[in-house]
C-alpha positions in Angstrom: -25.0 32.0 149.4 -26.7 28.8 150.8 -25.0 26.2 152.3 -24.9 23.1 149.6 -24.3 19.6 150.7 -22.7 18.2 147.2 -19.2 19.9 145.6 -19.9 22.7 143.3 -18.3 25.2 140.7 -19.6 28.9 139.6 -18.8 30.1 136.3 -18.4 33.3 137.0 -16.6 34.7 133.9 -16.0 32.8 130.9 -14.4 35.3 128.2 -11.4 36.6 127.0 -9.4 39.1 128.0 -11.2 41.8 126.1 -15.1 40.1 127.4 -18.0 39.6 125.1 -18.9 42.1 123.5 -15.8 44.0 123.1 -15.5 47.5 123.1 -16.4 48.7 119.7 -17.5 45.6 117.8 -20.7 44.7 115.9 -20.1 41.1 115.0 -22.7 38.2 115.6 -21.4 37.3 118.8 -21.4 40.6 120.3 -24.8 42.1 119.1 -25.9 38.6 119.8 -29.5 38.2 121.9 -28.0 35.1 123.8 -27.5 35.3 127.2 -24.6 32.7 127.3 -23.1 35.1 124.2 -22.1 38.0 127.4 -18.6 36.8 129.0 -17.0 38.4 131.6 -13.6 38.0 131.9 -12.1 34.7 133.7 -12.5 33.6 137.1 -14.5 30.4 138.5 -16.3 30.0 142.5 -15.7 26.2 144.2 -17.2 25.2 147.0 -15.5 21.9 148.5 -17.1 20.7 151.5 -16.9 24.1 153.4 -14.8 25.5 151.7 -15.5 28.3 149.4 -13.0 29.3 147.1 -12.0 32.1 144.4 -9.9 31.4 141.6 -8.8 34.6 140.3 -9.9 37.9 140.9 -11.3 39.1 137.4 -12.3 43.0 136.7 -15.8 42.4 136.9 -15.7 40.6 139.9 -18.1 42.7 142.3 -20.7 42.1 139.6 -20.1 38.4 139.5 -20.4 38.1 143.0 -24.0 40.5 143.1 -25.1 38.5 139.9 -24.2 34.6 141.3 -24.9 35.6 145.1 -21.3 35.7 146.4 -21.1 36.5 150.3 -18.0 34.7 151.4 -14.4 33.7 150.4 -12.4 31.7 152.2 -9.5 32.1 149.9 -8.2 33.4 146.5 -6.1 31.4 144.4 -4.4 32.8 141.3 -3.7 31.2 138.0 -1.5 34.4 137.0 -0.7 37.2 137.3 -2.3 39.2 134.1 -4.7 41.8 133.9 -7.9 40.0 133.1 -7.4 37.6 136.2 -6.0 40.0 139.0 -7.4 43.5 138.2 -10.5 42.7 140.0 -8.3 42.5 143.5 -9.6 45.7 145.1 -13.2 44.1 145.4 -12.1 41.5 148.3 -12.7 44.4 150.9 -16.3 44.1 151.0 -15.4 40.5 152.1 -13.2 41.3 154.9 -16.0 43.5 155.8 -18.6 40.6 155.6 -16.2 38.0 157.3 -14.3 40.1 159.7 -10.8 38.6 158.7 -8.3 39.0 155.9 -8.7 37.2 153.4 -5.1 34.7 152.5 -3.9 34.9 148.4 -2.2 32.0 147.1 -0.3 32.0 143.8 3.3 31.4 142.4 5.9 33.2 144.2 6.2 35.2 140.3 2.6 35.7 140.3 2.0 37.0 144.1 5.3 39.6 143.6 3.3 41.1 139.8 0.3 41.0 142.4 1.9 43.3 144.8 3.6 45.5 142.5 0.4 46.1 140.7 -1.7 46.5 144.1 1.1 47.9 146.0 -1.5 50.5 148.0 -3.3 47.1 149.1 0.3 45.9 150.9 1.5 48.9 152.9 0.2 50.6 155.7 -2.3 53.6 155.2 -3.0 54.5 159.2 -4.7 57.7 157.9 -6.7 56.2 155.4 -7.4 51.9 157.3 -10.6 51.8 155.1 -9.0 52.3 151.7 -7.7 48.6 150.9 -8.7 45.2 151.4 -7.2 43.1 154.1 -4.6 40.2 152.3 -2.4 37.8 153.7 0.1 36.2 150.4 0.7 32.7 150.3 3.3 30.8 148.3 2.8 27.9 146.8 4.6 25.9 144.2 3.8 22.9 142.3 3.2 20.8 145.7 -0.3 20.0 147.1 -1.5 22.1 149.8 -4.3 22.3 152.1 -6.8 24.9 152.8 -9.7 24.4 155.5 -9.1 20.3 155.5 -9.4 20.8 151.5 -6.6 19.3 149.8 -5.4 22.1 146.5 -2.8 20.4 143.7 -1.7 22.7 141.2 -1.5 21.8 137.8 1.5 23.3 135.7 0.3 24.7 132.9 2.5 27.1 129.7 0.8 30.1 128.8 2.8 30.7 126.0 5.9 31.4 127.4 4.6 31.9 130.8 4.3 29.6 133.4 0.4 29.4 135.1 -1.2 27.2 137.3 -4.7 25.4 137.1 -6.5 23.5 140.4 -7.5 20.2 140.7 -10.1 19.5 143.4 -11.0 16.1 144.4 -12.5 15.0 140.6 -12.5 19.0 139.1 -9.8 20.3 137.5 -9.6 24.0 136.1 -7.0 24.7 133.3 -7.2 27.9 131.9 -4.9 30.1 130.2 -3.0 27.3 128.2 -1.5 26.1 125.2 -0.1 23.4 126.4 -0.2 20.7 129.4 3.5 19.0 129.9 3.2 14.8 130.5 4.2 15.0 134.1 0.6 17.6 134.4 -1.5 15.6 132.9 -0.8 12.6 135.1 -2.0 14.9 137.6 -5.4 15.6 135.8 -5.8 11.5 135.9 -9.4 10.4 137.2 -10.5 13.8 136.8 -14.3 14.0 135.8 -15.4 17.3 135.7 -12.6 19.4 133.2 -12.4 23.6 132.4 -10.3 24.0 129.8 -8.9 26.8 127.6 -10.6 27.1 124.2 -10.1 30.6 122.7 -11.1 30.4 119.1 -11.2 28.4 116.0 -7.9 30.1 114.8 -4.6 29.2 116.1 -3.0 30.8 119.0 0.7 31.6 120.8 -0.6 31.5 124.3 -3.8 29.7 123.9 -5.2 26.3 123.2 -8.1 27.1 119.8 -10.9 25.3 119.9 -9.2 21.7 117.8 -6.6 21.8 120.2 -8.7 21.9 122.9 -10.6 19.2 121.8 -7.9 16.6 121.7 -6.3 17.5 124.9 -10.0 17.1 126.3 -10.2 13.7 124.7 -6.8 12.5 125.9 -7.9 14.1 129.3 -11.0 11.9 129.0 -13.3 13.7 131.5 -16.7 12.8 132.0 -18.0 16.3 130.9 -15.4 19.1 129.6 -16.1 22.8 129.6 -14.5 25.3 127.7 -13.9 28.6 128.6 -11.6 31.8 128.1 -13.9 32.6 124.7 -13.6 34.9 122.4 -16.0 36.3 120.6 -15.5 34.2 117.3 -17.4 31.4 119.5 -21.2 31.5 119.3 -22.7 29.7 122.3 -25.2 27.7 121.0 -24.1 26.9 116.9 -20.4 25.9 118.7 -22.3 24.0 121.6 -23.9 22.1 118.7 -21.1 21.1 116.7 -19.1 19.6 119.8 -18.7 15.7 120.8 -20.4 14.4 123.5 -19.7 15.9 126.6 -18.0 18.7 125.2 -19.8 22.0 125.7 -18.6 25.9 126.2 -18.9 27.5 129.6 -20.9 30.1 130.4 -21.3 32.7 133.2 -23.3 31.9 135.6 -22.9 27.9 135.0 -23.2 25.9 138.3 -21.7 22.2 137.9 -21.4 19.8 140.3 -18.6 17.5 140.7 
């Protein structure tokens, strides 16, 4: 990837849990001839100053990496721990191979503990087989800012449901996926922000997700400059949605570059 002077995030995947199309489905959205209709699951690329960042590791992420020209990660930071967000773990050997270092994970202490019981074969030692898992160093974090490279991280407590999740703010971009709701004391965090990802399943109402109204208001009383959605389902036709939205509204799509 080339070295860019201004801050910038990479949509790399912008569906649901299942992608767009899902397995088995003929509906609009997934026979659709739309480019920006095909969502990979969940995962976004920042580059801050140097810094070049991953947040998530989705299941498609070798592909998203090929596709948006993806040579190097500094580090990986997780939102959760769930399947769509993690599964594509495996895939951050070809960096150490490319960077000749380990690359450092930074989540939750819940999240990085379901991260290493999922991937335990990436965490123990293998002296007959070195080759066979990535390199990863697991860093804890909790609700404080932290600092990677010079690059000042502030996580952003998010409810997934029941769950607690993180989003990232950096500098003016935040990234809040995974949510159905922002508590008070988080949103004073995501004050000044101009540049917003946000949770927006579907038009239909949700237990662990924001739907598409929801989203909406929280995006209003957010007041970014320009607000993305993303996490899609397959109810959400790019374009006829795109047209129905406020001003400075618009879904994400993969392969999206933004500035901030």
């Amino acid at each position: 990837m080339p070295e860019r002077t201004t801050d910038e995030v990479v949509i790399l995947g912008s569906g649901t849990s299942h992608g767009v199309p899902m397995i088995g489905c003929d509906c609009a959205v997934c026979t659709s001839d739309d480019p920006h209709d095909r969502r990979t699951r969940p995962s976004i690329f920042v580059q801050v100053g140097e810094q070049r960042l991953l947040i998530d590791t989705s299941p498609e992420l070798r592909v998203q990496c090929i596709d948006n020209g993806i040579d190097r990660v500094d580090a990986v930071l997780f939102t959760h721990h769930h399947a769509d967000h993690v599964a594509g773990l495996d895939d951050l050997r070809r960096f150490n191979w490319l960077m000749k270092k380990s690359v450092p994970l930074y989540g939750s202490q819940r999240t990085l503990e379901n991260v290493r019981r999922m991937f335990l074969y990436a965490f123990e030692r293998a002296p007959d087989s070195p080759h066979s898992r990535p390199e990863l160093d697991l860093c804890t974090i909790d609700a404080e800012p932290f600092v990677i490279g010079g690059v000042t991280v502030t996580p952003i407590p998010l409810m997934h449901g029941p769950l607690p999740v993180l989003g990232f703010r950096f500098r003016a971009f935040a990234y809040c996926t995974d949510c159905n709701h922002i508590p008070e004391s988080s949103l004073r965090l995501l004050d000044g922000v101009n540049v917003l990802v946000l949770d927006a399943l579907r038009r239909a109402p949700h237990p662990a997700h924001f739907n598409l109204e929801q989203a909406m208001k929280m995006a209003n009383r957010i007041g970014a400059r320009a607000t993305y959605f993303t996490h899609i389902a397959h109810g959400l036709a790019h374009e006829a949605t795109c047209n129905e939205l406020p001003e400075g509204m618009a879904l994400a799509y993969d392969g999206q570059r933004i500035t901030f």
